[in-house]
Residue, then its C-alpha position, 0 to 999 in steps of 0.5 A: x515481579x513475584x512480590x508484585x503479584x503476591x500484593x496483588x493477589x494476597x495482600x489486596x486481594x484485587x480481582x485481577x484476570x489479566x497482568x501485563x508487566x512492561x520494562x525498557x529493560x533488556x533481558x537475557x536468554x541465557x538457559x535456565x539462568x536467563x531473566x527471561x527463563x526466571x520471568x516466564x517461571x514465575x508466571x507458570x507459578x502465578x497462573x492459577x490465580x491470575x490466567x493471562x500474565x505477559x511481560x513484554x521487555x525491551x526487545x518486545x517493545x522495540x519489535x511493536x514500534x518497528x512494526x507499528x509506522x504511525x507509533x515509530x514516526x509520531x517521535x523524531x527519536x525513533x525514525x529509522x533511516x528506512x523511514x525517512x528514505x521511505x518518505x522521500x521515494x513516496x514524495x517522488x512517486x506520487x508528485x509522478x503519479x499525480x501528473x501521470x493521473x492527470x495526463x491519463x485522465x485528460x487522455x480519457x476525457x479528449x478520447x470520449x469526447x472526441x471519439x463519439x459524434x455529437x448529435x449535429x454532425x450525426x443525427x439523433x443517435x447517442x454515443x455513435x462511434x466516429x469509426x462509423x462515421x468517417x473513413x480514415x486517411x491513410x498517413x505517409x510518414x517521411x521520417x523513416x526514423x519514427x517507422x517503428x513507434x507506430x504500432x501504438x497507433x493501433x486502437x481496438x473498437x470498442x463495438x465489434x469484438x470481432x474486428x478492430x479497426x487499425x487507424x495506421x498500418x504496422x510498419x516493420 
């Protein structure tokens, strides 16, 4: 690296503000004998001719892939376990999503739809509530299994923040 940059700055004399040196090779971080302690002394020494100097070896690189999704994935060699589990758990949650947002989004249509009276059946006033049109029924349950389940039943109208208007009693 030192005769490189000597090249560079002395024998060339290439205007140069940043030098980024990039090797697969590993180095060592043995103290003061380590490659890394050696690299990052001669880049304090050639400083003042060359102000950004950064060299990235093996681990550093291996870091910015690991990081970096879209770079570890574009190569079939560098797709860790982690990555390919990712991938199926993320095909199953969104096939469950997808049907879970399309149940929801019909639930929402029907509720809208039918939860308002069309002008026939109630005049010409818009987005009248059908809580204000009809009285409710009350419903007796047979089945004294399904007592419980009945609490999500309960709606909260949308127009009186006051009250809420209960289309089934809570049994307990």
């Amino acid at each position: 690296m030192e005769k490189e940059l000597e090249k560079i700055v002395h024998k060339y004399k290439v205007p140069c503000h940043a030098y980024v040196m990039i090797t697969n090779v590993p180095f060592t971080g043995a103290r003061n004998v380590g490659t890394r302690d050696k690299v990052t002394a001669i880049a304090k020494k050639w400083n003042r001719h060359i102000p950004d100097i950064y060299v990235w070896d093996a681990a550093d690189l291996s870091r910015m892939l690991d990081a970096d999704e879209g770079v570890r994935t574009a190569y079939i060699d560098t797709i860790l376990t982690g990555d390919t589990l990712k991938a199926i758990y993320k095909e199953a949650n969104f096939k469950g999503d997808r049907r879970k947002s399309a149940f929801k989004a019909y639930l929402k249509f029907v509720t809208e739809r039918e939860g308002t009276a069309r002008a026939e059946e109630a005049g010409d006033k818009p987005d009248l509530p059908l809580a204000e049109v009809f009285i409710d029924l009350t419903l007796k349950i047979q089945d004294s299994k399904r007592e419980g389940s009945i609490e999500w039943l309960k709606q909260e109208n949308r127009l009186k923040n006051s009250s809420t208007s209960t289309l089934l009693p809570e049994l307990k």
